[in-house]
N, C-alpha and C positions, 0 to 999 in steps of 0.2 A: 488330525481330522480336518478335511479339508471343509472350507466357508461355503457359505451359499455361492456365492459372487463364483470363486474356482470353481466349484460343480457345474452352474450354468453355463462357462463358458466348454468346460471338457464335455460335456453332452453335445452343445452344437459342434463343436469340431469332430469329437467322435464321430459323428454320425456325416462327415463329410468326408473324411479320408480315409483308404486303406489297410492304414496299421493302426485302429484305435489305439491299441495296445499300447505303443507311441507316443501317446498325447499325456504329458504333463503339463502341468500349469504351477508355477512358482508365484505368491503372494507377496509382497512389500511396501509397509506404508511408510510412506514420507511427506515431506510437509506440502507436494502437491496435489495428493490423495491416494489412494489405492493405484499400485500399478501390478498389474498381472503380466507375468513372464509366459508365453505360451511356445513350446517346443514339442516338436512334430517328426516324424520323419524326412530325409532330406527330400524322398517322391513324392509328399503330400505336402509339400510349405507352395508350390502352384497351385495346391487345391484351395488351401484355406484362404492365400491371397486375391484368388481368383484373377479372371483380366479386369487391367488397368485398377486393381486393387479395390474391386468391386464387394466382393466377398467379406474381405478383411474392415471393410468401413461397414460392413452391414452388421457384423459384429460387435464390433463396437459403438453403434448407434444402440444395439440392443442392451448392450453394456451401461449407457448413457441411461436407456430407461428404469434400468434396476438398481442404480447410481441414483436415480432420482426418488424411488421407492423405500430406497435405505437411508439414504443423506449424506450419500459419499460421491465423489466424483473418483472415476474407474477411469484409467489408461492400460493399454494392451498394448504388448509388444511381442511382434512375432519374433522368436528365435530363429538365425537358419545354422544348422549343424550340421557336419559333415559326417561321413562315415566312423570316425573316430571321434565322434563324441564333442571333436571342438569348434568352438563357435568360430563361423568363418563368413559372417556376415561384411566385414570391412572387406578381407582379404579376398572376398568375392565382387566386390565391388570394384575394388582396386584393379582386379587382372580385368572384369571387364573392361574399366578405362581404359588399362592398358592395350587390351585389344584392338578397342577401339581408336585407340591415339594412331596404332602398330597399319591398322584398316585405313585411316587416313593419309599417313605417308606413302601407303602404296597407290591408292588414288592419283594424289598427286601428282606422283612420279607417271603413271600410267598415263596423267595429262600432258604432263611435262613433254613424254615423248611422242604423243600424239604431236602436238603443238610443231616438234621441230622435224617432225616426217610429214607433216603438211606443206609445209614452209609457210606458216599465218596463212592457210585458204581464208577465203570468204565465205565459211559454210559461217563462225560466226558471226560474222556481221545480218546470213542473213535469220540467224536465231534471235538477234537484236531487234532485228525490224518487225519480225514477228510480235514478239512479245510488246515494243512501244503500240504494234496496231491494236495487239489485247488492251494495252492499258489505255489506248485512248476511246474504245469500243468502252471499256469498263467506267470510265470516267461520263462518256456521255450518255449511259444507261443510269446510272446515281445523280444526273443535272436531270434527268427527266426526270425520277424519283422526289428528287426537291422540288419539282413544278407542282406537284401533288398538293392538293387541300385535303388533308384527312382532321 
């Protein structure tokens, strides 16, 4: 039979993803209190996280208030599973690194060859000059700001 605390959270996420049917929640106390496992489909883990993890902290704020109505302190943790069932949270992190390390060296190299098909132009020097005129415009817009009496 699942607790108050599991029911409250599978209703709100039910009711935010596509495959309710999907939505388990695993219980476990330990000595830093209630931690809820929450596992989703892999199409619905952007929904419950929402942007910039908007979603996912509203939950668990709400978490927080019924944590305080009982006298437990509640943590949540999204599951992300793959197709088969196995948890591929690191290993999804991991290749994104990797992509992104894989996305960097070709940057790079993309600069590299710029750099020696110019032969060092002056375009950056005068990208340089640009930007010290922003940061000197920026610095004497912040001295007039301190002249200010508020």
């Amino acid at each position: 039979m699942a607790t108050i605390d599991q029911q409250f959270v599978e209703y709100i996420v039910k009711t935010l993803v596509n495959n309710p049917d999907k939505v388990s929640v695993e219980r476990k106390i330990d000595e830093k209190g209630v931690l809820l496992s929450l596992t989703v489909d892999p199409e619905d883990v952007g929904r419950v996280i929402g942007k910039r993890g908007v979603t996912a902290q509203s939950i668990r704020m709400l978490l927080r208030a019924l944590g305080t109505k009982q006298d437990a302190r509640y943590n949540l943790k999204i599951v992300n599973t793959d197709e088969d069932g196995e948890s591929s949270h690191e290993s999804h992190r991991d290749e994104k690194r990797q992509n992104q390390h894989e996305e960097e060296k070709e940057v790079e190299a993309v600069e590299v060859e710029d750099v020696e098909e110019d032969g060092g132009s002056d375009e950056e020097y005068d990208d340089e000059s640009e930007t010290s005129e922003l940061a000197e415009k920026t610095r004497a817009e912040l001295a007039d700001l301190d002249d200010l009496d508020i």
